[in-house]
MMTF fields as JSON, N, C-alpha, C and O atoms, coordinates in Angstrom:
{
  "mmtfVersion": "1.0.0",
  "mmtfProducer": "UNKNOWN",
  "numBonds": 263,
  "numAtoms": 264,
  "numGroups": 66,
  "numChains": 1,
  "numModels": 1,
  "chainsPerModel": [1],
  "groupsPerChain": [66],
  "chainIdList": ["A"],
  "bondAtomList": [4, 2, 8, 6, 12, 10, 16, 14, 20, 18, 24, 22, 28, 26, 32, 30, 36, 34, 40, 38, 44, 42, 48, 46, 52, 50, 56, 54, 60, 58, 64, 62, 68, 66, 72, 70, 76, 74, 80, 78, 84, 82, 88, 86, 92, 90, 96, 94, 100, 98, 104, 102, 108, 106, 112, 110, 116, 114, 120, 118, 124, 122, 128, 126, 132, 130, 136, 134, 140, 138, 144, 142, 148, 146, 152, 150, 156, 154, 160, 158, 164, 162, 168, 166, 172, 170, 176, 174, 180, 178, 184, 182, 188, 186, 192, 190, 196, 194, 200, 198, 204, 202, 208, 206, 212, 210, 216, 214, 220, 218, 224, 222, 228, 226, 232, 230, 236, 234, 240, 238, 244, 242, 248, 246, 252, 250, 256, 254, 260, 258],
  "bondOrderList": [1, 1, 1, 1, 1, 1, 1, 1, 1, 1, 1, 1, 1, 1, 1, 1, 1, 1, 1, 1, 1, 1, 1, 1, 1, 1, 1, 1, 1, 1, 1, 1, 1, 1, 1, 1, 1, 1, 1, 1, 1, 1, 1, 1, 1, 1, 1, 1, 1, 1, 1, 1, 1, 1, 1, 1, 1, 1, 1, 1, 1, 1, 1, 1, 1],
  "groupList": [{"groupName": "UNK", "atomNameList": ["N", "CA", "C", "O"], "elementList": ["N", "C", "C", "O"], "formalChargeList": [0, 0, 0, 0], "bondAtomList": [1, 0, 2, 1, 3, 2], "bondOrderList": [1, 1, 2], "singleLetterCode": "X", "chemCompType": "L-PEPTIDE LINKING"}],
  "groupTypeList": [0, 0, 0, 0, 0, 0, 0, 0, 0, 0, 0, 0, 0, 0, 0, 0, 0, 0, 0, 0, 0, 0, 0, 0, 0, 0, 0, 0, 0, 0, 0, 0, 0, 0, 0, 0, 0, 0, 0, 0, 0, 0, 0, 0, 0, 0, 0, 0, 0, 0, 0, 0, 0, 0, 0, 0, 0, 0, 0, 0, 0, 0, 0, 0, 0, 0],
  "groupIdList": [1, 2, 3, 4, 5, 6, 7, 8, 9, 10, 11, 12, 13, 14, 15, 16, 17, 18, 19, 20, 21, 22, 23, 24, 25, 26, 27, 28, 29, 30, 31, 32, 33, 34, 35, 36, 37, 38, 39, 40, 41, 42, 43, 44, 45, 46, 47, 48, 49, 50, 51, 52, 53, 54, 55, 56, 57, 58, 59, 60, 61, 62, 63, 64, 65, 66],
  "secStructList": [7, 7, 7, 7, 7, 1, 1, 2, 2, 2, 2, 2, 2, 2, 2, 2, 2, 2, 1, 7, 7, 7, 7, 7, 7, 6, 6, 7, 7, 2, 2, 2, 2, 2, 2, 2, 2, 2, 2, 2, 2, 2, 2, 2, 2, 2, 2, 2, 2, 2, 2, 2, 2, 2, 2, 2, 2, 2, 2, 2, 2, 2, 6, 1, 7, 7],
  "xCoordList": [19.698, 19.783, 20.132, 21.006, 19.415, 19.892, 20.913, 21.232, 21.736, 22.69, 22.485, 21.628, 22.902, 22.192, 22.432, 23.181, 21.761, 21.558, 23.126, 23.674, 23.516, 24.879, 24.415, 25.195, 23.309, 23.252, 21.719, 20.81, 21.695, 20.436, 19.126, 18.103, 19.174, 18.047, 17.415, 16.206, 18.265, 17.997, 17.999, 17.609, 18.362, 17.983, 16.345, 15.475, 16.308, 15.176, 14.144, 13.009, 14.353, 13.362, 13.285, 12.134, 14.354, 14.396, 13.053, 11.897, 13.604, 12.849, 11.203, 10.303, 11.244, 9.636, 8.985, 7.802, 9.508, 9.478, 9.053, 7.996, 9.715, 9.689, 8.504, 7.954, 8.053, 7.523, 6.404, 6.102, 5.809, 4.725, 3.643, 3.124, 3.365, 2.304, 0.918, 0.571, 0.533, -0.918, -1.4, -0.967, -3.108, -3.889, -3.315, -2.568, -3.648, -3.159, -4.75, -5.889, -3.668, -4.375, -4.972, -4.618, -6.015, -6.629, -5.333, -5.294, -4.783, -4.169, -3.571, -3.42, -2.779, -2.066, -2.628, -3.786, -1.282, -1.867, -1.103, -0.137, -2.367, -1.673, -0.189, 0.225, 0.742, 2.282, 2.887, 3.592, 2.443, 2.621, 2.995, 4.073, 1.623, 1.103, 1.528, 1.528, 2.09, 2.353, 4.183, 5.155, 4.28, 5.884, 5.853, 6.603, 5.008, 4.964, 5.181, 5.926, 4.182, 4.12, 4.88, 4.545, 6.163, 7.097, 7.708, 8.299, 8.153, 9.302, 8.474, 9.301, 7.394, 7.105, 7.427, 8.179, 7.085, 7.301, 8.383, 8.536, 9.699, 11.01, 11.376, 12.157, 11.07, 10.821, 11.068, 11.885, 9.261, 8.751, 10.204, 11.004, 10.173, 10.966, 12.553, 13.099, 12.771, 14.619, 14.505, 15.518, 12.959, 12.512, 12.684, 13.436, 11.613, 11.721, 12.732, 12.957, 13.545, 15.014, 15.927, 16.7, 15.933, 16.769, 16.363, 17.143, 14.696, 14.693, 14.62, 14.591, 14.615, 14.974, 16.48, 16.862, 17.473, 18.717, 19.016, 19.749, 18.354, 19.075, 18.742, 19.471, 16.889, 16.632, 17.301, 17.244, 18.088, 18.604, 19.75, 20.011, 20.928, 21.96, 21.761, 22.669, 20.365, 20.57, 20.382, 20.728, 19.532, 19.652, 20.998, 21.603, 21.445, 22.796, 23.909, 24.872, 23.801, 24.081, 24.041, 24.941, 22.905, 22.645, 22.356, 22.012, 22.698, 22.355, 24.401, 24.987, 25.072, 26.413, 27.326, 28.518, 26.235, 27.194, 28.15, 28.112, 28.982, 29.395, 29.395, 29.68],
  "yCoordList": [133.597, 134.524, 135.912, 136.052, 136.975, 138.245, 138.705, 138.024, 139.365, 139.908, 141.442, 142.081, 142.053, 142.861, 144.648, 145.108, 145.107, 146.713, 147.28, 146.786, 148.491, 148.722, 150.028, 150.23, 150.726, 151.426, 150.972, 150.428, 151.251, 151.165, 151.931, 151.264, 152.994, 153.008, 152.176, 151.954, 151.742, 150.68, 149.269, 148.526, 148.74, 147.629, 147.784, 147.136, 148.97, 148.961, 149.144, 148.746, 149.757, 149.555, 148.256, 147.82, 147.282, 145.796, 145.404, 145.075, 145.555, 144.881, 145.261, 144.579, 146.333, 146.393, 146.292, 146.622, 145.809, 145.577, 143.963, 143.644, 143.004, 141.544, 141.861, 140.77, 142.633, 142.105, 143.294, 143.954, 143.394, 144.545, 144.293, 143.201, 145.753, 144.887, 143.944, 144.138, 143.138, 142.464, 142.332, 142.648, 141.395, 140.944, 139.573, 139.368, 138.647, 137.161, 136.683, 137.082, 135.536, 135.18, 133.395, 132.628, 133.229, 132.108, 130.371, 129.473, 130.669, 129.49, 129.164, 128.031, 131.076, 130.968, 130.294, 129.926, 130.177, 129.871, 131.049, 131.628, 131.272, 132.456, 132.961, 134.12, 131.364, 131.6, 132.164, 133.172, 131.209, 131.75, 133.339, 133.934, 133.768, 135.199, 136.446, 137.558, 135.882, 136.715, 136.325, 136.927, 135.56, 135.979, 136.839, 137.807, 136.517, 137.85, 139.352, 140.122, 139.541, 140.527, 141.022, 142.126, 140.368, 141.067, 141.293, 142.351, 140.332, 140.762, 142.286, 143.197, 142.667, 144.199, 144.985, 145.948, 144.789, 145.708, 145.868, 147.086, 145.22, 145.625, 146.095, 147.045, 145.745, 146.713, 148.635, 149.541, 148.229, 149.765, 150.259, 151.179, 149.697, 150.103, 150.978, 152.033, 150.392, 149.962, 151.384, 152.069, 151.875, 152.949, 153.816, 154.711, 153.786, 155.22, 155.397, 156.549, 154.529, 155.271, 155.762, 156.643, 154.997, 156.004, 156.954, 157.717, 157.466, 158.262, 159.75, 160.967, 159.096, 160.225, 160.754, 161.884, 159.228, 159.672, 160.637, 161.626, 160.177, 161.483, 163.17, 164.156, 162.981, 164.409, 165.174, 166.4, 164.127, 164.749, 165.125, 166.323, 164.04, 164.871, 166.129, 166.879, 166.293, 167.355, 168.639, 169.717, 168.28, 169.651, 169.813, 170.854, 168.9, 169.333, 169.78, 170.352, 169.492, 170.39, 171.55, 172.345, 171.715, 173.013, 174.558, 175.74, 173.687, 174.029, 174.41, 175.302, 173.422, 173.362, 174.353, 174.575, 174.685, 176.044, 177.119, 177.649, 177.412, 178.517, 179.83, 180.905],
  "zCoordList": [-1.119, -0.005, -0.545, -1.4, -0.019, -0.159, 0.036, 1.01, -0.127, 0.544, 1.372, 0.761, 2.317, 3.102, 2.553, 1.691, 3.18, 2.115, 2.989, 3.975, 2.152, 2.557, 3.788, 4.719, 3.696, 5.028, 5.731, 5.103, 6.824, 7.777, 6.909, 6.752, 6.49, 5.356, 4.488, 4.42, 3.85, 3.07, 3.383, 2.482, 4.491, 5.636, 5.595, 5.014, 6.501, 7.066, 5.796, 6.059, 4.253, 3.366, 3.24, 3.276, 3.068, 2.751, 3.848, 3.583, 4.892, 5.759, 5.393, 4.901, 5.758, 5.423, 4.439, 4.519, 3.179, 1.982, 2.188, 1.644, 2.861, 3.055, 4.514, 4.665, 5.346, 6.889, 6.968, 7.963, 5.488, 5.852, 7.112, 7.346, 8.016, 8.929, 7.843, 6.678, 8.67, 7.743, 9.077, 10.185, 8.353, 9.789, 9.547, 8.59, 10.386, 10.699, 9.209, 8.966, 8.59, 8.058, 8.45, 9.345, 7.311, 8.227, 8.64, 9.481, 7.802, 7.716, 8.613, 9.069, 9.282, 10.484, 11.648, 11.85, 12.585, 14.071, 14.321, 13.825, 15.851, 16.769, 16.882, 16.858, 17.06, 17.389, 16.089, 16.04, 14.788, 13.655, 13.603, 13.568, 13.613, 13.805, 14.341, 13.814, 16.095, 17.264, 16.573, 17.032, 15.776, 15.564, 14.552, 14.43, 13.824, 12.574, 12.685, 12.077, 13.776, 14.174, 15.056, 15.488, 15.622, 16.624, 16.032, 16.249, 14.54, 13.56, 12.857, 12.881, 12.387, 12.132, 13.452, 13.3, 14.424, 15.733, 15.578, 15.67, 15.309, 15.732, 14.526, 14.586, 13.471, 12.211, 12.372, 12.208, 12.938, 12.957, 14.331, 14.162, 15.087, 16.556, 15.658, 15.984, 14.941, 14.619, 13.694, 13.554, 12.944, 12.131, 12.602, 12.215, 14.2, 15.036, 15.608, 15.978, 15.848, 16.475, 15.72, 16.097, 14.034, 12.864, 12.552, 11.981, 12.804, 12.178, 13.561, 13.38, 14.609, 15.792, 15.93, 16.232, 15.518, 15.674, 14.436, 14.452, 13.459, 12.303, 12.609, 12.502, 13.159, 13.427, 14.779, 14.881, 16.043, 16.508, 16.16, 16.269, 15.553, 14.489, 13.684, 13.322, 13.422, 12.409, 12.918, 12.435, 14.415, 15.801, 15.999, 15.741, 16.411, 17.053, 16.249, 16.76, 14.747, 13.594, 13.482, 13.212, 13.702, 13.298, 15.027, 15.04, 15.96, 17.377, 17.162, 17.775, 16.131, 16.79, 15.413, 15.205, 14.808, 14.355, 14.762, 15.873, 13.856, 14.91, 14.063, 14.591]
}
């Protein structure tokens, strides 16, 4: 077993490192498949919200100068 990355950056490289999107391959079945692919969706999902929360931190940084 892995042990887990020490910040959410590096989570989320782990992850997509192990859950790249692919197409379904033949061997799969659909359920197989349609789980594969929710584990990338929440992947990509868990991506766009770190990487919105940092760029709004870095507005309100720089919005919160004085």
């Amino acid at each position: 077993m892995r042990p887990l990355p020490d910040t959410v950056d590096a989570l989320l490289e782990d992850l997509e490192t192990h859950y790249p999107p692919r197409c379904k391959e033949p061997s799969e079945t659909l359920e197989e498949h349609a789980n594969y692919a929710g584990m990338v969706q929440l992947i990509t999902d868990l991506r766009i919200r770190s990487d919105w929360t940092k760029d709004n931190y870095r507005m309100e940084t720089l919005l919160n100068k004085d």
